[in-house]
N, C-alpha and C positions, 0 to 999 in steps of 0.2 A: 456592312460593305457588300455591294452587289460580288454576286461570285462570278470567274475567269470564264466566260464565255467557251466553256472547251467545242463547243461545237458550232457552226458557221453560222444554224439556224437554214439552211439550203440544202435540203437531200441530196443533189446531184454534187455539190463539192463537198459533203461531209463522204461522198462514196471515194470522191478523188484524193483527199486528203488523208481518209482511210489507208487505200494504197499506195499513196506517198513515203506513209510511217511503214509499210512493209516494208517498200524499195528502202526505205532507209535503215531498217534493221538487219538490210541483207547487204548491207553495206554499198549498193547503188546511189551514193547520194546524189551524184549530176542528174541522175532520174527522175528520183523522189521530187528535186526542187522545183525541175519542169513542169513536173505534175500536179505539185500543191499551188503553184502558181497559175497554174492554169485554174483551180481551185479558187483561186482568191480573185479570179478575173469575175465571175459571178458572184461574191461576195468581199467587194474590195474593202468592206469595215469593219472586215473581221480580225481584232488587235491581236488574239493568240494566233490566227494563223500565220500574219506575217512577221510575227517573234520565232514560230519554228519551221517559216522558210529561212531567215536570216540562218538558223543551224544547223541545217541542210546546207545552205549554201559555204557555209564557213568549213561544215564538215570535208563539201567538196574541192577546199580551196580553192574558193574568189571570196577572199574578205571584203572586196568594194560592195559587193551585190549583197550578201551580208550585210555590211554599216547601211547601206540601202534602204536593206526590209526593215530594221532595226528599228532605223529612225520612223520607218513607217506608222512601226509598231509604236512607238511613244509616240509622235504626236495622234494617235485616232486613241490613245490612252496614256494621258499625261499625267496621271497619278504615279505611272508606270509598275503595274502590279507584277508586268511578267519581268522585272530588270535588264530591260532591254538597253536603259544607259550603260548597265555596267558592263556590256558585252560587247557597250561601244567604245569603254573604256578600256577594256583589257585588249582590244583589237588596237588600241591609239587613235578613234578616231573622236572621241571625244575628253575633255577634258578631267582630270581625277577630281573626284568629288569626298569629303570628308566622310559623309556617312551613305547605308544602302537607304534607296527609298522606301518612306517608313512602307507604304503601302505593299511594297514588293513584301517586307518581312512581316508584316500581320496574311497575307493570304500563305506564301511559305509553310506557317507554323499551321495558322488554320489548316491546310493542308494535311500537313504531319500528324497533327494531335492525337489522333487513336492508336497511331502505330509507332507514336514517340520513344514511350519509354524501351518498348520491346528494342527499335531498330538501332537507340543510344546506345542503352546499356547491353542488351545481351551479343548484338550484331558487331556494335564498334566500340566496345570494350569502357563506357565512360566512368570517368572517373572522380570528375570535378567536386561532389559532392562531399563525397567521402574527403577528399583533399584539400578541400578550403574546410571542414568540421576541425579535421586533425590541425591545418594550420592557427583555425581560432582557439580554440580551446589550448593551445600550448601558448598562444598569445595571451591570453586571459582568461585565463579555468573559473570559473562560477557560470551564475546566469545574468540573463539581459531582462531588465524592465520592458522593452519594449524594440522587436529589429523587423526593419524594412529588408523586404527578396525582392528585389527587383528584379523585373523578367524571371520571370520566378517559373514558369513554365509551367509542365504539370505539375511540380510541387516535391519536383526531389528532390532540390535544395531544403527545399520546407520541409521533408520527413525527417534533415540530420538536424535542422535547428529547431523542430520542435521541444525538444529532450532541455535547451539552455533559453528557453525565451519566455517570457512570462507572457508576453503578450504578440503576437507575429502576425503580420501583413504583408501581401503576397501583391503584388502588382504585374499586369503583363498586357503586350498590347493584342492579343489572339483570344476572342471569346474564345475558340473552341479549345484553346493550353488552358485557360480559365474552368473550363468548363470539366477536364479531365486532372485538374491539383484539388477543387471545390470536394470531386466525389473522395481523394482520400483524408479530407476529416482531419487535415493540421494547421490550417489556418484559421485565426480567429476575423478574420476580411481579407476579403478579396475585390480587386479593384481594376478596371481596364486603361492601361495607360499607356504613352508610350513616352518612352526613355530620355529623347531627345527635349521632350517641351514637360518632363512633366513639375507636376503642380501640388503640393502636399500642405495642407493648412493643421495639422496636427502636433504632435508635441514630439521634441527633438529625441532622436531614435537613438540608443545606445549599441547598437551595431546595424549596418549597411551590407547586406549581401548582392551583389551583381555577377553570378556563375556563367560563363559562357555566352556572354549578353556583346560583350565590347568588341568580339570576333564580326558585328555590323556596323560599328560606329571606328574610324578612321581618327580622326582629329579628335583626341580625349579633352580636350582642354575644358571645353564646357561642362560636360557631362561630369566631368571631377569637380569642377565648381558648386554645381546642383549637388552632388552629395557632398561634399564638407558644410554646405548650408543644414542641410537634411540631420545632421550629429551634433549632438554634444560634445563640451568641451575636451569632456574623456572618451569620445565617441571610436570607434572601430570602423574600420571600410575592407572589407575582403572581398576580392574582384580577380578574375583571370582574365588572361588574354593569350592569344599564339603567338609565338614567340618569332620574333623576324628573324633572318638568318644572317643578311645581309644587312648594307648600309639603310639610311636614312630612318623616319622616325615610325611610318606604317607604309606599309603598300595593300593593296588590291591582289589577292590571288587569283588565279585563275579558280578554284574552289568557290567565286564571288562569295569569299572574305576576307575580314583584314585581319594583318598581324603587326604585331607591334614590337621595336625596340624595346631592349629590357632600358638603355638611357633614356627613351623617351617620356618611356613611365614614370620613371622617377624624377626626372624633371618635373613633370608633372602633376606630382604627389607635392613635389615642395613647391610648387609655385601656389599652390591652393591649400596650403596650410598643413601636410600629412607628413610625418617621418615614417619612413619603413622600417616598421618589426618584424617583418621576414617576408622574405623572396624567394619562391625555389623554383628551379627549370625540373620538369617530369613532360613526362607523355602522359598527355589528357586524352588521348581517344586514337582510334585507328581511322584511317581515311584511303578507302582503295588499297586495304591491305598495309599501308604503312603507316608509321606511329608518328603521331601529330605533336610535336613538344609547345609545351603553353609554360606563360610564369602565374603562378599561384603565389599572390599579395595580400599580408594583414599590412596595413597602414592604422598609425595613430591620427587624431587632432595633435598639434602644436598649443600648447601652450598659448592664449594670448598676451600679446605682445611680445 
């Protein structure tokens, strides 16, 4: 994937846009926006700059000039890497959408990847690992012939299931999270994929990991379908999500992620074939200083018929 344009490719508005981002760190934002606009008047196809006028402008309060840039910014980039719909969703000016675009979260992680593990684990306290290990193994203590990690990331999931899997495959859609689980040496394949479409022609896996993956995807429906496909009849599915507080079945955070009803989940386990072997509400991670509560799920196969 071509990478995020960070600079305009025009010396005179990369100097403006420069000190845009000062005015804006100094808390100036009606400045910064006049400025990086005036920026983008010399380079009007520049998709990240008018993704960080739209929050500038949002920061200065006019969210119309905002939904604006926004939209600007997706259609001169409709893959929408910078998720400039979902900025148009959390404002209300466009419609909720079930999942982020995939494109936004493969550049995202690519992003992330070398300072992944540090800024998860040591920074924001994560825990998912360790959490769904404990949950599977009290679900079903031995080992696995064979388990799929989905978004497997750099592979921390994969250090706690290496110990119970005979055989383990790591998928993720970010060469570069590929690129930093490959160097720690516990996967026996690794594969670039992504979540929503993916495609596996191999032999049915006796447990399913998806750690902190579903916090992109909104409307689970499918994506539970694709894995009860992926299992065997005795097959295991252990997956987290953040935990919604309020009504309905996911919303869109302003964090641009989602969380999910703990009913909707399970709905949803049983409409695609899974009984719940345990559910528990914890704090998966810290976020801006506060504790993030997620549900940590082993689900079974059902029995056919």
């Amino acid at each position: 994937m071509k990478p995020l344009q960070a600079s305009s490719g025009d010396l005179n508005a990369d100097r403006r846009a420069d000190y845009a981002e000062m005015l804006c760190a100094d808390g100036d934002h009606t400045a910064a926006a006049e400025l990086l606009l005036g920026a983008l008047e010399l380079t009007p196809q520049w998709a990240m700059g008018w993704f960080r006028l739209g929050e500038m402008q949002q920061a200065a309060g006019a969210p119309d000039l905002a939904a604006q840039a926004w939209t600007m910014s997706l259609q001169l980039d409709p893959t929408d890497r910078q998720g400039a719909a979902l900025n148009l969703q959390l404002i209300g000016k466009a419609p909720a959408a079930d999942a982020l675009p995939s494109a936004f979260v493969e550049t995202l992680f690519d992003h992330y990847a070398e300072s992944f593990d540090e800024s998860l684990v040591e920074k924001l306290g994560y825990r998912l690992p360790q959490l769904l290990d404990q949950a599977i193994r009290t679900a079903r203590p031995g080992r696995f012939p064979l388990v799929l990690d989905l978004g497997c990331g750099t592979g921390l999931m994969g250090q706690r299931l290496r110990p119970i899997a005979d055989r383990l495959e790591g998928y993720d859609i970010s060469a570069r999270m590929l690129k930093q689980a490959r160097a720690k040496g516990v996967y026996d394949f690794l594969g670039k994929a992504d979540l929503r479409d993916f495609s596996y022609a191999g032999p049915k896996a006796q447990l399913v990991t998806v750690a902190d993956v579903f916090i992109y995807v909104g409307a689970l429906d499918g994506v539970v379908k694709t894995m009860a496909g992926l299992l065997t009849e005795d097959g295991l599915f252990a997956f987290s999500v953040e935990k919604l507080a309020g009504d309905g079945d996911f919303v869109l955070l302003p964090s641009r992620r989602y969380a999910h009803s703990q009913h909707h989940v399970r709905e949803v386990l049983a409409a695609n074939g899974f009984s719940v072997l345990s559910l528990e509400t914890t704090v998966i991670r810290q976020d801006r200083r506060e504790p993030v509560e997620g549900l940590v799920v082993v689900a079974g196969r059902l029995p056919a018929g």
